[in-house]
N, C-alpha and C positions, 0 to 999 in steps of 0.2 A: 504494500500500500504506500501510496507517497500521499505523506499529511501537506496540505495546502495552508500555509499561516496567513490568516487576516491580522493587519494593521502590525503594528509591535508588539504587543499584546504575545502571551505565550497561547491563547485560544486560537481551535485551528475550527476553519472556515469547512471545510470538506478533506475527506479520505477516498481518493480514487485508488485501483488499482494501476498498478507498476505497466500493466498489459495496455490501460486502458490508456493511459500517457503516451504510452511509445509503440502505440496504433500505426503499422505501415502508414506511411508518408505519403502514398498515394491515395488513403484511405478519407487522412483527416486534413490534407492539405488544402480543400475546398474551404473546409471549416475551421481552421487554424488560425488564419487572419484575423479573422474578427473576434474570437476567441482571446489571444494573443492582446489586442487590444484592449481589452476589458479587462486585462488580467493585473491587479496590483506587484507590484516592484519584488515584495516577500514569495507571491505567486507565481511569476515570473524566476525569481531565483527556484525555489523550490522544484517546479519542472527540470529546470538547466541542471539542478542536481542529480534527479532521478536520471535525466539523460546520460549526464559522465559515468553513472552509477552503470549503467547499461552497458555501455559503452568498453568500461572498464572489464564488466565481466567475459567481453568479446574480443579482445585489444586484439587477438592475432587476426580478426577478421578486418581492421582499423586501416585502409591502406597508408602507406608512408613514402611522400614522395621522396625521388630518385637525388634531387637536391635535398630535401630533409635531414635522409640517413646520410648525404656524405658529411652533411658539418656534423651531426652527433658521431660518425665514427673518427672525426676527426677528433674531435674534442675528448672521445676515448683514448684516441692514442697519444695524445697530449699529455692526458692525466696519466698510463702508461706507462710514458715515457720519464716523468715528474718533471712536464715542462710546463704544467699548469694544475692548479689547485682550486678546488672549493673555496668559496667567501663567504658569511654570516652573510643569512638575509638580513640583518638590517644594514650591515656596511656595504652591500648592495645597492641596497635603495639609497643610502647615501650617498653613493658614487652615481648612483643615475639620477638622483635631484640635482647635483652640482652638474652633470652634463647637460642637464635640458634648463638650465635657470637663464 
């Protein structure tokens, strides 16, 4: 079931099924839009999780483009090779506020 949250609030709005969410796309795609529309920011997120959720328990079905995998196999052999290292997310974000300011 994917709980749907209204407002801030920890009360949930509705409990659909996992199935009913992630309805072939050819299915619900007529009725998606408008749907989508109407749907609050918590609602919205909510879906988008049930989605990655899905998505996750399928990753080998997931295709990964041909440029994709070569910077992540690069960046393997990098790490490898120990010619590059993991950063704290926050001195991450830190380095990427100070690039885009």
């Amino acid at each position: 079931m994917v709980r749907v949250l209204r407002g801030s609030g920890t009360q949930w709005r509705r409990e659909i099924p996992v199935e009913a969410a992630l309805a072939p796309a050819y299915i619900r795609s007529m009725q998606a839009a408008p749907e989508l529309k109407e749907m609050t920011l918590p609602e919205k997120l909510a879906l988008m999780e049930a989605l990655w959720a899905e998505l996750c328990r399928h990753e080998e079905e997931v295709p990964v483009a041909d440029w994709h995998k070569e910077i992540l196999d690069e960046r393997a052999r990098l790490l490898a090779e120990g010619r590059a290292a993991f950063v704290d997310w926050e001195v991450a974000k830190e380095r990427i506020a100070k690039r885009t300011a």
